[in-house]
C-alpha positions, 0 to 999 in steps of 0.5 A, spaced: 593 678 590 593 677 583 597 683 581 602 682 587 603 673 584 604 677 577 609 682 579 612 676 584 612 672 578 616 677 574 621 678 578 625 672 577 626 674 570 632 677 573 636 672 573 635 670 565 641 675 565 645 670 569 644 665 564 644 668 558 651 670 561 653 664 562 651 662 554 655 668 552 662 664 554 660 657 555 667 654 554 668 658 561 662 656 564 664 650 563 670 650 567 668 653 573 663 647 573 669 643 573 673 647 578 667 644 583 667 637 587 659 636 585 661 639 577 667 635 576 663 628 576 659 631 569 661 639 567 657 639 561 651 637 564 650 639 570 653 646 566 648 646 561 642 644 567 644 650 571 644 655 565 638 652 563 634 653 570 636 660 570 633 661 562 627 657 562 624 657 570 624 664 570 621 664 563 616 660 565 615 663 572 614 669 568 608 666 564 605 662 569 606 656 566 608 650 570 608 654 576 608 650 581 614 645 579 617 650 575 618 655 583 620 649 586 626 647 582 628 654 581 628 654 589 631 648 591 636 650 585 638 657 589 638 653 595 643 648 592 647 654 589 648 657 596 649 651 601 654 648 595 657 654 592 656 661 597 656 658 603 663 654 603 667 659 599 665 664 604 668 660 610 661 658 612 658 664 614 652 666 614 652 673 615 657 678 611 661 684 612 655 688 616 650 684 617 648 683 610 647 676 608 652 671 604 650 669 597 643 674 598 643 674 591 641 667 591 638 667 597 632 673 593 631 668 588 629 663 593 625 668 597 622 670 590 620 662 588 618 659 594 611 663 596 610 661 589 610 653 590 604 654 595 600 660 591 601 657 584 601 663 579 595 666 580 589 669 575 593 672 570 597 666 568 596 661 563 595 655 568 589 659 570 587 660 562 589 652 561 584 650 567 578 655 566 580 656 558 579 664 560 584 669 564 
């Protein structure tokens, strides 16, 4: 059980590569927050909490450290891109062309954090070293 939580856990390093994306034209990012209804209010805030929830959640996830909190906010955080980005832009349709869901990028990170806010991180994470002081 533990070694599927570690592997689960790392996993959602994946989506480090979407924010470092991110990072690399900010100036651009930025402007596609702005584009947004919900972005339009604070760009550079909600840009910079995107872009950091994609680098440190998983980061943290990877390590085992906050698991908890760290799995909920990137899964309310996937679930938030798909129901305000994904969803609409595709004329609100759950499945794609064949069958495959909308937006299943999204949608794999989410199924990838969420089992993890009911499990915790496991024995070998450092929230097992914190609470028992050994892995």
């Amino acid at each position: 059980m533990d070694l599927g939580l570690l592997l689960l856990r790392l996993g959602t390093l994946l989506l480090v590569t979407r924010g470092l994306d991110k990072a690399v034209d900010l100036p651009a990012w930025v402007r596609d927050v702005d584009d947004h209804v919900l972005g339009a209010q604070a760009p550079e805030l909600v840009a910079w909490m995107v872009l950091l929830g994609q680098v440190a959640l998983p980061v943290l996830l990877a390590l085992g450290l906050f698991t908890r909190p760290a799995a909920f906010l990137l899964a309310a955080m996937m679930a938030a891109t798909w129901v305000l980005t994904v969803y609409p832009r595709l004329d609100y349709t759950v499945l794609g062309e064949g069958g495959a869901p909308t937006g299943e990028d999204s949608l794999l990170y989410l199924a990838l954090a969420l089992p993890l806010v009911f499990t915790g991180a496991g024995r070998w994470s450092l929230d097992a070293m914190r609470a028992t002081g050994r892995p």
